[in-house]
DSSP file (Angstrom, degrees, kcal/mol; ACC not computed):
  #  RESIDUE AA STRUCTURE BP1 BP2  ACC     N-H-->O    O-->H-N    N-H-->O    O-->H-N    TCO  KAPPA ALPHA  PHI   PSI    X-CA   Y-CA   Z-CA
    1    1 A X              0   0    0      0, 0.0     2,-0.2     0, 0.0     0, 0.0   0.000 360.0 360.0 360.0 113.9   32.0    3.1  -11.0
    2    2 A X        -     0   0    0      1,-0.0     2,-0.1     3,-0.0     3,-0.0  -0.543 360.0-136.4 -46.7 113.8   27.7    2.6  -10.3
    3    3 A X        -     0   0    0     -2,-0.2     2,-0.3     1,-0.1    -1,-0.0  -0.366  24.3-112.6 -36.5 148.3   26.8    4.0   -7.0
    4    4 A X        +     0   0    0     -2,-0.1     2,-0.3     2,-0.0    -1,-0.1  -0.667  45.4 175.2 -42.0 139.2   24.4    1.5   -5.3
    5    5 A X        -     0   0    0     -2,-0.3     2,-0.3    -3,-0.0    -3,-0.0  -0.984  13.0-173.5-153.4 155.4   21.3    3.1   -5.1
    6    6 A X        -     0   0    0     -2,-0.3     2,-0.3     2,-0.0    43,-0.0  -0.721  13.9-131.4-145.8-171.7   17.9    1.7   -3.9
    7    7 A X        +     0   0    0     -2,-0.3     2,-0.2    42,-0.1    -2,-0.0  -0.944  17.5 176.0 170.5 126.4   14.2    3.1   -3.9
    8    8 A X        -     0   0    0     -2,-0.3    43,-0.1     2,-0.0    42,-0.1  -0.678  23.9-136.8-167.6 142.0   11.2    3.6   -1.9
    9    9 A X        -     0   0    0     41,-0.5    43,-2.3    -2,-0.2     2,-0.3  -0.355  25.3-157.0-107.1 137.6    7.8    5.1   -2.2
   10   10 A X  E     -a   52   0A   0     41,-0.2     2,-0.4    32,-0.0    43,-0.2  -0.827   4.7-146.6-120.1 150.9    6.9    7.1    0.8
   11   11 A X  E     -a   53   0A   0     41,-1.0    43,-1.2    -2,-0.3     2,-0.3  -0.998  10.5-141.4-139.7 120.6    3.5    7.7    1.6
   12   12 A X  E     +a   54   0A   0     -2,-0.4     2,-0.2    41,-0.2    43,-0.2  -0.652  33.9 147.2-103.2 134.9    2.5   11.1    3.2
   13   13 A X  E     -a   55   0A   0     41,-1.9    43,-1.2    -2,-0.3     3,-0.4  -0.912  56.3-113.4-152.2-170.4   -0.5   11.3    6.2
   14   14 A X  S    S+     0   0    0      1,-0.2    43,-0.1    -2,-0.2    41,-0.1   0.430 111.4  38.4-104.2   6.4   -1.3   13.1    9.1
   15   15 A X     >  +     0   0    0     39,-0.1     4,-0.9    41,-0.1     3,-0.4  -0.491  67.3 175.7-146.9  54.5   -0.8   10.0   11.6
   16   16 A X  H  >  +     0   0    0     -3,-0.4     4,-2.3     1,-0.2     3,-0.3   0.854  66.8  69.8 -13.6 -63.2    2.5    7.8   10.4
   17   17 A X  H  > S+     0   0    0      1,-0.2     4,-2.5     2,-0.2    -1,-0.2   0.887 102.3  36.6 -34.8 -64.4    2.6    5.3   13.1
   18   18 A X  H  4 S+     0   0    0     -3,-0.4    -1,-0.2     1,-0.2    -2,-0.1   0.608 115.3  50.8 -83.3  -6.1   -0.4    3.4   12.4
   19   19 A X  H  X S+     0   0    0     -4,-0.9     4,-1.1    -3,-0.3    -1,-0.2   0.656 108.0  56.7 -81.2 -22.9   -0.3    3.3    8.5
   20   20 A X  H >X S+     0   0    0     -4,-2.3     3,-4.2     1,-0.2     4,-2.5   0.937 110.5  45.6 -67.3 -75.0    3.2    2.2    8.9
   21   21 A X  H 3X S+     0   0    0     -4,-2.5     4,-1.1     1,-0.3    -1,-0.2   0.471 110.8  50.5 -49.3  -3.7    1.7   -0.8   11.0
   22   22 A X  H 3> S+     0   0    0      2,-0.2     4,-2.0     3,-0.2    -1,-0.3   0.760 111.5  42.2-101.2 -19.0   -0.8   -1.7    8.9
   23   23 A X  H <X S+     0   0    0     -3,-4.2     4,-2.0    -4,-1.1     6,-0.3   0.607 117.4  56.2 -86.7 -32.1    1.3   -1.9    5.6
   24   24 A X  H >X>S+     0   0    0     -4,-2.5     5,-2.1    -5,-0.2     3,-1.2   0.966 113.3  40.4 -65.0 -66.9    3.9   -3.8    8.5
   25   25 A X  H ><5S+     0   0    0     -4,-1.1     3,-1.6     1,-0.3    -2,-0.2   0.908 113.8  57.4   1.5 -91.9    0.8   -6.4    9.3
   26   26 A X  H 3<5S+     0   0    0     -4,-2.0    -1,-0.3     1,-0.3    -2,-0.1   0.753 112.5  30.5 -29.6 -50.1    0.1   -6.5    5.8
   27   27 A X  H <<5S-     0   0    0     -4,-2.0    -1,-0.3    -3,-1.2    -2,-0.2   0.545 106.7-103.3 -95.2   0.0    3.5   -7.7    4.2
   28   28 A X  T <<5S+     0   0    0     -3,-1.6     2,-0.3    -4,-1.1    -3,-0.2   0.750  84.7 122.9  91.3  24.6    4.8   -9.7    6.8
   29   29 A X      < -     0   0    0     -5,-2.1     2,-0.3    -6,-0.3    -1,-0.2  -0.762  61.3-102.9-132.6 151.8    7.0   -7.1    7.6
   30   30 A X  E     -B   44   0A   0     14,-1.1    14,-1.5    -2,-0.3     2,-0.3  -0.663  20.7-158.4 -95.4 165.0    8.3   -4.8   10.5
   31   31 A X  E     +B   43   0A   0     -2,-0.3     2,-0.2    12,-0.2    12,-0.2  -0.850  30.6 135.6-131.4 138.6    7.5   -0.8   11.3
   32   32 A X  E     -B   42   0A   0     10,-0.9    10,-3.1    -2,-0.3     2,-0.1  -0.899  54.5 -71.0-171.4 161.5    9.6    1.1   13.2
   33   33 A X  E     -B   41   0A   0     -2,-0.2     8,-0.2     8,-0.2     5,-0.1  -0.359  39.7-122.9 -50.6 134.3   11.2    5.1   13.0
   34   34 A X        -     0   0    0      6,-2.1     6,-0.1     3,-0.4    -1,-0.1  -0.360  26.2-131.6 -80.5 157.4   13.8    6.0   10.5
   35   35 A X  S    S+     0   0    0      1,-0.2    -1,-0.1     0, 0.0     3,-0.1   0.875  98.8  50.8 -99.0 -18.0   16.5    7.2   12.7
   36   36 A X  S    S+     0   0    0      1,-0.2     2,-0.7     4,-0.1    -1,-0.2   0.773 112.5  50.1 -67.6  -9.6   17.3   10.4   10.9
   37   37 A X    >   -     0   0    0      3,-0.3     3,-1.2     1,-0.1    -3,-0.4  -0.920  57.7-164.6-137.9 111.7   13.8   11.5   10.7
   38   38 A X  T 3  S+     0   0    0     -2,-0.7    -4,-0.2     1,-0.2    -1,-0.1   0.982  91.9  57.1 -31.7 -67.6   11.1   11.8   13.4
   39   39 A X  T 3  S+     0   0    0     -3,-0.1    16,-7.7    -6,-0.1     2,-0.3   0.118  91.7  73.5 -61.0  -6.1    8.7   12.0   11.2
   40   40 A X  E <   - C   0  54A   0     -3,-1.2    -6,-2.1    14,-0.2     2,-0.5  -0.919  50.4-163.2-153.2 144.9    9.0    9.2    9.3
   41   41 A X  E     -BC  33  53A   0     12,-4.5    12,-1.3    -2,-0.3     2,-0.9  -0.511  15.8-157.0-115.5 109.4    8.1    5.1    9.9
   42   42 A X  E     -BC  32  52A   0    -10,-3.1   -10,-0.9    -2,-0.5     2,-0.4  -0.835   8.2-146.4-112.9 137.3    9.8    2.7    7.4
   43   43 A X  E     -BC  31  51A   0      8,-2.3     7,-2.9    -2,-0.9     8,-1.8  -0.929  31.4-169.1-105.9 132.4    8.1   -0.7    7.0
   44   44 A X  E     -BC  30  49A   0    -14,-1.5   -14,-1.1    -2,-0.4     5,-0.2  -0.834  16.1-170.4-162.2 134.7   11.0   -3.1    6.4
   45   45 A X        -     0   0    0      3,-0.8     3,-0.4    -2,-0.3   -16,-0.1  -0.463  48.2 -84.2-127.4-152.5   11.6   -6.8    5.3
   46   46 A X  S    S+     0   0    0      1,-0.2    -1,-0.1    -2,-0.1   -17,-0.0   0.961 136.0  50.0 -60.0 -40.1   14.3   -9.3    5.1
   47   47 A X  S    S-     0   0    0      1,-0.1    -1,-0.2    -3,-0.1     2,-0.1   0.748 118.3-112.0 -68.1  -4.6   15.1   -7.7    2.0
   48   48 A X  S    S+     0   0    0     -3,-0.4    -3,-0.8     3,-0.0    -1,-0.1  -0.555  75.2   8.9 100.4 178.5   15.1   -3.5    3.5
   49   49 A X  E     + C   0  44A   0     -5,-0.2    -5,-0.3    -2,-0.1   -42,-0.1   0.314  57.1 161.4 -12.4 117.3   13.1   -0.6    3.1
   50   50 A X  E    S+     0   0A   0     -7,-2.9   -41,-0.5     1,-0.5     2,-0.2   0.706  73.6   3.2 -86.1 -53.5    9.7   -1.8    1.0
   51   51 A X  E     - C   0  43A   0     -8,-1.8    -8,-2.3   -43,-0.1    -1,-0.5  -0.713  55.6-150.2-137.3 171.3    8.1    1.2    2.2
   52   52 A X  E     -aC  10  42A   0    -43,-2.3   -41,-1.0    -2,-0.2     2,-0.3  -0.997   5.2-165.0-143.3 139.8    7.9    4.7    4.1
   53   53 A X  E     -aC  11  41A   0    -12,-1.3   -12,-4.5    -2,-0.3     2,-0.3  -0.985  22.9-171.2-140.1 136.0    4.9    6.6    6.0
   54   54 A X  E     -aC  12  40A   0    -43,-1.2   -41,-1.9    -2,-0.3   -14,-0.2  -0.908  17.4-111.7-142.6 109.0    6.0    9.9    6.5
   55   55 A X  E     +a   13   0A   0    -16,-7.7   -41,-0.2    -2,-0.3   -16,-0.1  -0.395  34.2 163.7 -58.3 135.8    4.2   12.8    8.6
   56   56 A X    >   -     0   0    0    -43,-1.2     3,-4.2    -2,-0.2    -1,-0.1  -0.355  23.0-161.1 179.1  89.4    2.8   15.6    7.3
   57   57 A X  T 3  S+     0   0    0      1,-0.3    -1,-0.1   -43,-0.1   -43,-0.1   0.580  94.7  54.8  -4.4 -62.7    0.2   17.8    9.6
   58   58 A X  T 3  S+     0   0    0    -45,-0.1    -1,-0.3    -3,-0.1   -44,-0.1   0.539  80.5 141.2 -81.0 -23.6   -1.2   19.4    6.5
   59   59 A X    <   -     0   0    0     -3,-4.2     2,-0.3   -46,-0.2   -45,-0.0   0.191  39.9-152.6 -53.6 163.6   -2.2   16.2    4.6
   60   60 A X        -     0   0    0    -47,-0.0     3,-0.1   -46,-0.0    -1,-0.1  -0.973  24.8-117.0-138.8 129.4   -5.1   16.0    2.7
   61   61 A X        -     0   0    0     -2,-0.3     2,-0.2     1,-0.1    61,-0.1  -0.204  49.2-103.1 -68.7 154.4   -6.8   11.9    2.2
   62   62 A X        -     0   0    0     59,-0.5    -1,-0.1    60,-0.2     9,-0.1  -0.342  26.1-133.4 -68.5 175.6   -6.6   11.3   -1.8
   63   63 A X    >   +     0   0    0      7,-0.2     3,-1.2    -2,-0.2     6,-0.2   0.614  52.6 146.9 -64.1 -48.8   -9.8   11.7   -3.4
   64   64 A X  T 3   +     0   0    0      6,-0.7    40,-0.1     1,-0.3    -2,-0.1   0.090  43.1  32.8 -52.4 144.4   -9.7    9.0   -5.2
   65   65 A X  T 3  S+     0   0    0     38,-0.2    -1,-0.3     4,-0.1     2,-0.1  -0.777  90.6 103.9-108.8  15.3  -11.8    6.7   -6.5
   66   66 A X  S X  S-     0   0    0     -3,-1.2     3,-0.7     1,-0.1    -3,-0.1  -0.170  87.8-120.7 -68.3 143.8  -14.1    9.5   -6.6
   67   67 A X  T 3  S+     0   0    0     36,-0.3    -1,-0.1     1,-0.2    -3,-0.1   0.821 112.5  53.4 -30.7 -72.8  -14.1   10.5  -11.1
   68   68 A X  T 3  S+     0   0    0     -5,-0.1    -1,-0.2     2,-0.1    -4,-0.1   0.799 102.2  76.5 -11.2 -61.5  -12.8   14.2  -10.1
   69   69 A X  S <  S-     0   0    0     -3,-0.7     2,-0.3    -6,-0.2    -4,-0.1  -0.122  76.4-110.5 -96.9 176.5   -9.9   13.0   -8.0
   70   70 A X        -     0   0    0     -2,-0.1    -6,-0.7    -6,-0.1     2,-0.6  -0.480  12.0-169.3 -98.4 133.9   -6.4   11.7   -8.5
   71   71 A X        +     0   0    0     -2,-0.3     3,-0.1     1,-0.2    -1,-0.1  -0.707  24.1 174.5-123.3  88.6   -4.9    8.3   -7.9
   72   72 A X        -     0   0    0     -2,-0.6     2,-0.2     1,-0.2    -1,-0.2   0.755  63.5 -12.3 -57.0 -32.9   -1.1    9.6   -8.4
   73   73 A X        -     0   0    0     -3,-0.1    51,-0.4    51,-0.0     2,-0.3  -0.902  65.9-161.4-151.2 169.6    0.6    6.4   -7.5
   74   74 A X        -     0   0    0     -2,-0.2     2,-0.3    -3,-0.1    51,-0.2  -0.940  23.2-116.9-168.3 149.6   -0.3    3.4   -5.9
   75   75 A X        -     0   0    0     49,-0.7     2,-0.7    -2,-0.3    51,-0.5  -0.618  30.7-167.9-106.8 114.8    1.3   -0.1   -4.0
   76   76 A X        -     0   0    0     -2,-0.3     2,-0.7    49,-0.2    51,-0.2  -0.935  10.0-163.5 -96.4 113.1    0.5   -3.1   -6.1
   77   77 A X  E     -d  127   0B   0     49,-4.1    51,-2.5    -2,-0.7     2,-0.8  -0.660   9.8-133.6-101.8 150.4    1.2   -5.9   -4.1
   78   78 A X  E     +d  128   0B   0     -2,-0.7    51,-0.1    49,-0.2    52,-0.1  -0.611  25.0 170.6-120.9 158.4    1.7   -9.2   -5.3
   79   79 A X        -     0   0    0     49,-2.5    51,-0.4    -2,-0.8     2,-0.3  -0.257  44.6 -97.5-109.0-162.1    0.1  -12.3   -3.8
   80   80 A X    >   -     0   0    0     49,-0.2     3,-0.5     1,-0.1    51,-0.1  -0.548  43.2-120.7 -88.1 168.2    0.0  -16.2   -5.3
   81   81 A X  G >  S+     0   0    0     -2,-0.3     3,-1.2    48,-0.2     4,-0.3   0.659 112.3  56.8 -87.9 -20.2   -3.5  -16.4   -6.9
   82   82 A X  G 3  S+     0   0    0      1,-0.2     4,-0.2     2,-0.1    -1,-0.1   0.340 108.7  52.4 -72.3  22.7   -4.8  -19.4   -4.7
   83   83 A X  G <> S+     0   0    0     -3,-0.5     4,-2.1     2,-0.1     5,-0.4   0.276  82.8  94.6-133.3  21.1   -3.9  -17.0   -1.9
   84   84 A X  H <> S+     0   0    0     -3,-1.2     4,-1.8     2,-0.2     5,-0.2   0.992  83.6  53.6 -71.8 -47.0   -6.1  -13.8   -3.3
   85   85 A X  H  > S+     0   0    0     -4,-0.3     4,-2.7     2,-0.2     3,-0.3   0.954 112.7  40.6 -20.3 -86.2   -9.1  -14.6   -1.3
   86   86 A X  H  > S+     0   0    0      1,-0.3     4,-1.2     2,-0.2    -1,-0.2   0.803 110.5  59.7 -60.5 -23.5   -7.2  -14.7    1.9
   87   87 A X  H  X S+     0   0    0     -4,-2.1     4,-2.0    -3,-0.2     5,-0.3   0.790 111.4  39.3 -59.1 -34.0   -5.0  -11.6    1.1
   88   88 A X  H  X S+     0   0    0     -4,-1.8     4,-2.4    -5,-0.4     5,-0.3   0.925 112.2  55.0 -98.7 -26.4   -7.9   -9.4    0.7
   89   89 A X  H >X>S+     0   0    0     -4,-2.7     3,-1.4    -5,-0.2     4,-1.2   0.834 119.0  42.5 -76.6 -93.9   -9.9  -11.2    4.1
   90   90 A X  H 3X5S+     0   0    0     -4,-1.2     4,-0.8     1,-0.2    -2,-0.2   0.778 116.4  43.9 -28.3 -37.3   -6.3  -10.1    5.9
   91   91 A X  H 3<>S+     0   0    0     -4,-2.0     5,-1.4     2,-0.2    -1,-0.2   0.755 112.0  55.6 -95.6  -8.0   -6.1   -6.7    4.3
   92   92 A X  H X<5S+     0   0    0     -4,-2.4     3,-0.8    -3,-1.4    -2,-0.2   0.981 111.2  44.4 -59.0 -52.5   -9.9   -6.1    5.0
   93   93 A X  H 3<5S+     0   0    0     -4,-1.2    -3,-0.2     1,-0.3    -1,-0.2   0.518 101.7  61.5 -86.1  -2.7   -9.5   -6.7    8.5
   94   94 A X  T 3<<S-     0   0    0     -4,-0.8    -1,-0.3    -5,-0.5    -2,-0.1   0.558 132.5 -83.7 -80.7  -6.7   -6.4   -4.7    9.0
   95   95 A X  T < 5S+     0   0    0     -3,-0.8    -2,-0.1     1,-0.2    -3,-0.1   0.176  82.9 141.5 139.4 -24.2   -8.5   -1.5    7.9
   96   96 A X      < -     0   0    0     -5,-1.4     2,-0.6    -6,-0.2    -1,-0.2  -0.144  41.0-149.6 -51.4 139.6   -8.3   -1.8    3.8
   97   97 A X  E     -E  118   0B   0     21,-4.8    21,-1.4    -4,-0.0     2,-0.2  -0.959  17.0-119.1-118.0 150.7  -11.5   -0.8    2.5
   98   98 A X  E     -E  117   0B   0     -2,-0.6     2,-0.4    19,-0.2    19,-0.2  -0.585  26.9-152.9 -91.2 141.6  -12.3   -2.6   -0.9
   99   99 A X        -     0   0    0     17,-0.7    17,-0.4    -2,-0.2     2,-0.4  -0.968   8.9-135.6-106.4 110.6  -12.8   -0.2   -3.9
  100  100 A X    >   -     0   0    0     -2,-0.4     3,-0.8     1,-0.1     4,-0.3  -0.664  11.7-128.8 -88.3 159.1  -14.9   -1.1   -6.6
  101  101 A X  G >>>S+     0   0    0     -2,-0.4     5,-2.4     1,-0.3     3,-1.0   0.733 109.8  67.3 -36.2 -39.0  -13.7   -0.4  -10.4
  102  102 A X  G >45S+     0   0    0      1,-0.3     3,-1.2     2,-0.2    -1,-0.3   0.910  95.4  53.7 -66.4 -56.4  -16.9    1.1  -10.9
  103  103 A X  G <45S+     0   0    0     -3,-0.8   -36,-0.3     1,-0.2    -1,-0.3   0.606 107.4  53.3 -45.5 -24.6  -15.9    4.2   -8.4
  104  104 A X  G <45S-     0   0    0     -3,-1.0    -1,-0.2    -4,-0.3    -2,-0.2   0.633 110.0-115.1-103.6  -9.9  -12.9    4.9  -10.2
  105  105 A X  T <<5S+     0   0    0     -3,-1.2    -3,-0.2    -4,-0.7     2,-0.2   0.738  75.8 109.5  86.3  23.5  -14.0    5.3  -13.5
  106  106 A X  S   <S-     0   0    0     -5,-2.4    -1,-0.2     1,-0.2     3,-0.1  -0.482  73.8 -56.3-124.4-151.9  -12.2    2.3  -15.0
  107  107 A X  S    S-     0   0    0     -2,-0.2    -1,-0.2     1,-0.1    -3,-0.2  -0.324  74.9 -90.5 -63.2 170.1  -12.8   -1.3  -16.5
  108  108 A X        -     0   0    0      1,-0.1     2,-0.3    -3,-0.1    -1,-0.1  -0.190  49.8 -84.3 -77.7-167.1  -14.5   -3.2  -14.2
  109  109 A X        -     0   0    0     -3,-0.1     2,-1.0     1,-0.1    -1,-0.1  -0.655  28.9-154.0 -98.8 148.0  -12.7   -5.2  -11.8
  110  110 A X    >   -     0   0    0     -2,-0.3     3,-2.4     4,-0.2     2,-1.3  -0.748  18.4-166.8-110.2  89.6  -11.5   -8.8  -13.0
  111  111 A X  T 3   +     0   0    0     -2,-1.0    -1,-0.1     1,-0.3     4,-0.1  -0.013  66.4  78.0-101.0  62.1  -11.4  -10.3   -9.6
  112  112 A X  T 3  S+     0   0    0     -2,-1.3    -1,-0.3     2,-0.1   -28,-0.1   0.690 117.6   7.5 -82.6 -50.6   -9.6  -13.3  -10.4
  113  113 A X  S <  S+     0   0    0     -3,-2.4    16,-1.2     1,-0.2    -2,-0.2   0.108 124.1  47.9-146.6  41.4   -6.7  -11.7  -10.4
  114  114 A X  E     - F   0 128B   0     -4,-0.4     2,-0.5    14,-0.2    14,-0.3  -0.599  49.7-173.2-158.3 110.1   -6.8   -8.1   -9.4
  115  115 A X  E     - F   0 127B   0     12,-2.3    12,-2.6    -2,-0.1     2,-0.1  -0.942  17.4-146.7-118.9 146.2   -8.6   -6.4   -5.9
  116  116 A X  E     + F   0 126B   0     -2,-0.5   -17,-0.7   -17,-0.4     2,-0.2  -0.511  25.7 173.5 -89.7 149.1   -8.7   -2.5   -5.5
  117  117 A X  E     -EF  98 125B   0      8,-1.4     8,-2.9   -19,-0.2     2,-0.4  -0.989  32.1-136.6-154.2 166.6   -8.5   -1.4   -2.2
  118  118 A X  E     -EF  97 124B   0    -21,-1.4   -21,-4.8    -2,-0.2     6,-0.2  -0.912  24.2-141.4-106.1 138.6   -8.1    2.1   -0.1
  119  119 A X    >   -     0   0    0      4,-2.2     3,-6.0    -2,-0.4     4,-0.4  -0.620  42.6 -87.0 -76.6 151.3   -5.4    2.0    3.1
  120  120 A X  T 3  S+     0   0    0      1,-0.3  -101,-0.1    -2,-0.1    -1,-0.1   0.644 131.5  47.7   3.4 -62.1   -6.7    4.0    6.2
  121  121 A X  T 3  S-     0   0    0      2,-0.1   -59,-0.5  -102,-0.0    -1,-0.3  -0.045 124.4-105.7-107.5  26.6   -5.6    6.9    5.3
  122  122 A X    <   +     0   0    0     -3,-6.0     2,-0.3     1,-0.2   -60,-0.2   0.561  65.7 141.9  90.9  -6.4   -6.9    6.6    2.0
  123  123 A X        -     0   0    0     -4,-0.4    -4,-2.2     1,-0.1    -1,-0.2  -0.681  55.7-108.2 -80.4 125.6   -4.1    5.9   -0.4
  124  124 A X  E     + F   0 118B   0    -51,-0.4   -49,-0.7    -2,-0.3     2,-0.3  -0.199  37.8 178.4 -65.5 154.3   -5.1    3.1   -3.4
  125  125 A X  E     - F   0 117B   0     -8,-2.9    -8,-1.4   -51,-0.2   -49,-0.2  -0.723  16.0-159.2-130.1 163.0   -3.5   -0.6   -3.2
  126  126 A X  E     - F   0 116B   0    -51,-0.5   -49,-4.1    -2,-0.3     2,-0.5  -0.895   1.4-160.2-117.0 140.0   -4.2   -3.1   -5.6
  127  127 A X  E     +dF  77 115B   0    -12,-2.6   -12,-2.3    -2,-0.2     2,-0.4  -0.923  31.1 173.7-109.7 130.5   -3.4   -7.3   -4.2
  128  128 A X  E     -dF  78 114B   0    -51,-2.5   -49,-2.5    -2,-0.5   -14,-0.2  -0.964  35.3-101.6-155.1 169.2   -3.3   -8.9   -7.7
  129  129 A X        +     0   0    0    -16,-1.2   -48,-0.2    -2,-0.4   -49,-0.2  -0.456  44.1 174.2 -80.5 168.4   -2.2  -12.7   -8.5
  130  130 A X        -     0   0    0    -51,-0.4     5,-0.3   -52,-0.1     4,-0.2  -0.690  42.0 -84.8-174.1 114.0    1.3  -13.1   -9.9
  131  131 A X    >>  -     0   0    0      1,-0.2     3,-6.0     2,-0.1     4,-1.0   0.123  38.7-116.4 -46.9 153.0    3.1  -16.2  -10.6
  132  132 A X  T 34 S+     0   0    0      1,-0.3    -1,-0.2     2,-0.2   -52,-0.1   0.292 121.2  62.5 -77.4  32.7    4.8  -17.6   -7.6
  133  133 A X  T 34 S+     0   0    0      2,-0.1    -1,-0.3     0, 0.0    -2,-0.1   0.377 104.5  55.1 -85.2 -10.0    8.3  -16.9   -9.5
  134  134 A X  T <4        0   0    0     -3,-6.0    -2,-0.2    -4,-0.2    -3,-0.1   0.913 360.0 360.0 -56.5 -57.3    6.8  -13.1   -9.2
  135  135 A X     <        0   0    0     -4,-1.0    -1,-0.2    -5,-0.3    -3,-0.1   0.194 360.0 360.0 -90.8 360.0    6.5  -13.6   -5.5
C-alpha cells in the first residue's frame, strides 16, 4: 500500500503574514495560519496547500540576482501567454519587483514568454506562458 503524500515549498522570512497575502492575491488564492504552527501561513487553493510562509526572526533576504548570491529555489508560476502582460501589471502592483536577466548573470530574458521577478521579501518568481492545458 502507497501512502498519499503531497508537497509544498515553504518560504522562510522575518514577517509571514504579508508574504503569505501577497502570494494569496497573486494566485487567486487564500492565506490564513496553519493550525499546528504559529509560525506558519499557508496560501491555499481549491486544489490545497500551493504554498507556505513560514517565520523565522533570523532570516536573511536572498541575495540574489546579485552574481555572488544564490537563487536556491524559486516559484514558477504559470499564466496563459495572452495573459503575461497583465500577470506581471498584477504582480507589480502587489509588491513584485521585476528582475532583469542581466542582474542574474544569465541569458537574457525572452519576454514573450518568461518575466523574472523578486517577492517582498526578496525570494525569485518567474510568471512564464504555458499552454492553457498547463494551466
Amino acid at each position: 500500500m502507497t501512502v498519499l503524500k503531497t508537497s509544498v515549498i515553504v518560504l522562510d522570512c522575518a514577517d509571514p503574514e504579508p508574504l503569505a497575502r501577497f502570494y494569496a492575491d497573486l494566485l487567486g488564492a487564500t492565506a490564513g495560519p496553519a493550525a499546528e504552527d504559529g509560525d506558519l501561513f499557508l496560501v491555499t487553493g481549491g486544489a490545497g496547500a500551493l504554498l507556505g510562509v513560514r517565520r523565522d526572526p533570523l532570516h536573511t533576504p536572498p541575495s540574489w540576482p546579485l552574481p555572488e548570491g544564490s537563487q536556491p529555489v524559486h516559484l514558477r508560476i504559470l499564466v496563459a501567454q495572452d495573459a503575461l502582460d497583465e500577470a506581471e501589471r498584477e504582480a507589480v502592483a502587489l509588491g513584485a519587483r521585476p528582475v532583469a536577466a542581466e542582474e542574474d548573470g544569465t541569458r537574457p530574458d525572452n519576454r514573450t514568454t518568461l518575466r523574472r521577478y523578486a517577492d517582498p521579501a526578496g525570494h525569485a518568481f518567474v510568471l512564464a506562458a504555458a499552454p492553457p492545458s498547463d494551466i
